[in-house]
C-alpha positions in Angstrom: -29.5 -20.8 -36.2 -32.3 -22.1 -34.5 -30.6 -23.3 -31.7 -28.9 -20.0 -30.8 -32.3 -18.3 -31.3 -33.9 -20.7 -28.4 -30.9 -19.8 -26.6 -31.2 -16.6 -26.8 -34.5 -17.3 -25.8 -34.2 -19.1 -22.6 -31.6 -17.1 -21.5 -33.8 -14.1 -21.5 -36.5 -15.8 -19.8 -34.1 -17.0 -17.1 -32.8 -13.7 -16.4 -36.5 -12.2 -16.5 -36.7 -14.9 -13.6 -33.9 -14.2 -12.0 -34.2 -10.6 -11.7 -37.8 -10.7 -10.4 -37.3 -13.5 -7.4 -35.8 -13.0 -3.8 -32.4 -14.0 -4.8 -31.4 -10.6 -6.4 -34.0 -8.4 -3.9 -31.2 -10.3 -0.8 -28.5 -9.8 -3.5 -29.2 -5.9 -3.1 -30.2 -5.6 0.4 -26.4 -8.0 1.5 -24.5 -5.3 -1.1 -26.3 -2.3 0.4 -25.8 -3.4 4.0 -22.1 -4.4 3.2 -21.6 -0.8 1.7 -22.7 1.1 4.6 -21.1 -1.2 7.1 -17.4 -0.7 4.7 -18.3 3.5 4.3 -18.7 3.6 8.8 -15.3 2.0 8.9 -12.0 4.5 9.3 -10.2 2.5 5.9 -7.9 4.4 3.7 -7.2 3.4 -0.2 -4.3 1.5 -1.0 -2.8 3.9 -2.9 -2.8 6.7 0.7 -1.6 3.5 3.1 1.4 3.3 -0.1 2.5 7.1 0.0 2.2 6.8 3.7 4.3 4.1 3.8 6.9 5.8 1.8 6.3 8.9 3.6 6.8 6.6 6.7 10.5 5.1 5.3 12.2 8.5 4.2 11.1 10.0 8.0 13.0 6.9 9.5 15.9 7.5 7.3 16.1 10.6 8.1 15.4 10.0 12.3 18.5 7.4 11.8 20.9 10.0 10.0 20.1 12.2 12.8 20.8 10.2 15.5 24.0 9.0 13.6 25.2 12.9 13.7 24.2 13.7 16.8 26.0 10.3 18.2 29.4 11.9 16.0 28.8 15.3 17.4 28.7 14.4 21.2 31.8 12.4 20.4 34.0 15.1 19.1 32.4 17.2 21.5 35.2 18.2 24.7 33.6 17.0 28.3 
């Protein structure tokens, strides 16, 4: 009981320490430069690049049964 109360203890004082040095001010600044560097790039979720992607697939389908019916229908067509 004493143990985990010393602990408890120094695991307070270290993060006291911790939170007050340079470490966590660069920690901050590196996260907050990342963030606006990510937010000025043109990046979608990956959830819109998915539906895009599907979106993407049925058009081509659909480009391919086209050309497939046009191909029959100049065939049957009389020169």
């Amino acid at each position: 009981m004493l143990a985990n109360k010393l602990l408890d203890e120094i695991n307070a004082k270290v993060s006291e320490v911790i939170a007050a040095s340079p470490a966590k001010d660069i920690e901050k600044n590196l996260k907050a430069t990342l963030t606006g560097l990510l937010g000025k790039l043109d990046l979608v979720t990956r959830e819109e690049f998915d539906v895009q992607a599907q979106v993407l697939a049925r058009t081509r389908e659909k480009l391919t049964a086209l050309e497939e019916r046009l191909a029959k229908l100049e065939q049957d067509r009389p020169a």
